[in-house]
N, C-alpha and C positions, 0 to 999 in steps of 0.2 A: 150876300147871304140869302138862303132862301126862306121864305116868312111863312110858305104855306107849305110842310111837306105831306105829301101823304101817296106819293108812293114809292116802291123799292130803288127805283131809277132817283130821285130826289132825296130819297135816304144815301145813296153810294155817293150823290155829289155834293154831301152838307161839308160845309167847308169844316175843319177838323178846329175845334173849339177849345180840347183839354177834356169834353166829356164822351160820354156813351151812351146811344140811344138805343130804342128799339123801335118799332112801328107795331102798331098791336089796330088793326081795322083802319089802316087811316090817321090813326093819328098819333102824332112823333110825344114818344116817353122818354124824357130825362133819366136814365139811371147812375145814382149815386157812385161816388167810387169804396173800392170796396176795403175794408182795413183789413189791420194787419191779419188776425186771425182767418178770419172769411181768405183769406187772400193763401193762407198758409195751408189749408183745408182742401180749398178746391185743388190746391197744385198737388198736394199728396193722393188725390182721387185722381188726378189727371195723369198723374204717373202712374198710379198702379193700373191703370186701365192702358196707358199706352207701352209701358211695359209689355202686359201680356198680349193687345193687339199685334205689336210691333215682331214678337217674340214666333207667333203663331202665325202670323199674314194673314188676319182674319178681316183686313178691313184698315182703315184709315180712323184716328182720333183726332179730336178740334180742342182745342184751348179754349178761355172765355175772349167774348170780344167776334168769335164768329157767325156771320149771322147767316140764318136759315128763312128762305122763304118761303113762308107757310102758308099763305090763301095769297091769292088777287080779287080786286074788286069788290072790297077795299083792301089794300097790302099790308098784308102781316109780315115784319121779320123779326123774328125772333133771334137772341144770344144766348144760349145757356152756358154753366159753368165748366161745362164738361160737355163732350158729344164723342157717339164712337157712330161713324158708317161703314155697312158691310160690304165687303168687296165687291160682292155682285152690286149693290147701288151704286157704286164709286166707277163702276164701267160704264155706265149707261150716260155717265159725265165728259161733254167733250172738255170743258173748260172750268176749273175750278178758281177762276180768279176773282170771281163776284160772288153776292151770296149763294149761296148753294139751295137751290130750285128746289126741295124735298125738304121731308123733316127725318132728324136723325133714326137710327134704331134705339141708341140709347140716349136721353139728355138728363146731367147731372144740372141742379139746381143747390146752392148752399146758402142756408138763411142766413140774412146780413142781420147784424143785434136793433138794426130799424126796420124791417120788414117784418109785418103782422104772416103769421105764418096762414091767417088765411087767402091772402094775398098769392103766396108763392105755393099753395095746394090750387089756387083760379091758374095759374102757370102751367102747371103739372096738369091739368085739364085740359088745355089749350094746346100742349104737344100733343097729350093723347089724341083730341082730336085730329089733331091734323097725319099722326098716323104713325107718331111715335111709340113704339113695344113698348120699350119701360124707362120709367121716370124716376129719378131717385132725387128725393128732398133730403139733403142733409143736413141735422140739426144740430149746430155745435153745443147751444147751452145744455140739451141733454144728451149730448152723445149716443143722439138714432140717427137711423136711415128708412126713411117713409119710403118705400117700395111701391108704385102704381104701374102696374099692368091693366088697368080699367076704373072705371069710373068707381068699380065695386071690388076688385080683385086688388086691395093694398094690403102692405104688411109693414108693421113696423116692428124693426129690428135694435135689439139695446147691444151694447157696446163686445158683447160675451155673444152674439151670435153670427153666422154666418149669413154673408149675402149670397146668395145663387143664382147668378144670371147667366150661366148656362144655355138656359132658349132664347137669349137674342145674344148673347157675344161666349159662342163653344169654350166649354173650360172656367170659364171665367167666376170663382169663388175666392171670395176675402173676407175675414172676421170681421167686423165693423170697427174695433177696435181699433183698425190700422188708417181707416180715415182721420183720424185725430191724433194728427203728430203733438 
């Protein structure tokens, strides 16, 4: 077992324990598993987005559990709940068996009922940075979708509106209503 991870190469060869990690600068984060709800949630967003990727060839989608590396020195890899990348990034890939070298265009994030949601809005900053378009926080106890396109450019959507993410994944609009089976 390794005692000290802290980087991407060290995160791929942690011997498989039962849990999920992330690397966030260096240093390896235990992440929870997720219940049933959270689990029911993200797979209804995961489908309706890999539906109409799939539908359209607009790109490739990721399940949770995939991880994206975000900076070196010190190594970030990130998992979000959702991820959609666009075709043209998905060419520039000779190998997709390891984490995937970039950060997504889209990464979905859905707050677990133990995650401080200021916690998973520091997430949603952390893709942005690294160069993620748009980030969607899904909130089950109130039935939103936190929309961040930048540090400044959020929108928070109640269950009766639409989502428009059109300028990173063509077409791509769903009431928010339907993230919440």
């Amino acid at each position: 077992m390794i005692t000290q991870v802290r980087t991407a190469e060290q995160l791929a060869q942690l011997p498989s324990d039962g849990n999920r990690y992330e690397l966030v600068e260096g240093v390896l984060i235990m992440m929870s598993p997720a219940g049933g709800r959270h689990g029911r949630i993200a797979g209804r967003v995961f489908k309706l987005l890999a539906n109409h990727v799939d539908d359209h060839a607009l790109g490739c989608t990721f399940a949770a559990e995939t991880g994206f590396l975000l900076a070196r020195n010190p190594d970030t890899v990130r998992a979000p709940d959702a991820a959609f990348v666009s075709q043209d990034k998905m060419a520039s890939l000779e190998d997709d068996s390891g984490f995937l070298p970039f950060a997504p265009d889209l990464a979905v994030e859905v707050v677990s009922p133990t995650d401080p949601f200021a916690a998973v809005e520091q997430k949603a900053f952390h893709w942005l940075n690294a160069g993620t378009r748009l980030v969607l926080i899904v909130e089950p106890a109130s039935e939103t979708v936190h929309a961040y396109r930048s540090r400044s450019n959020i929108t928070v959507l109640n269950a009766t509106e639409w989502l428009d993410a059109t300028d990173v994944i063509p077409g791509w609009k769903v009431q928010v209503m339907h993230f919440f089976p």
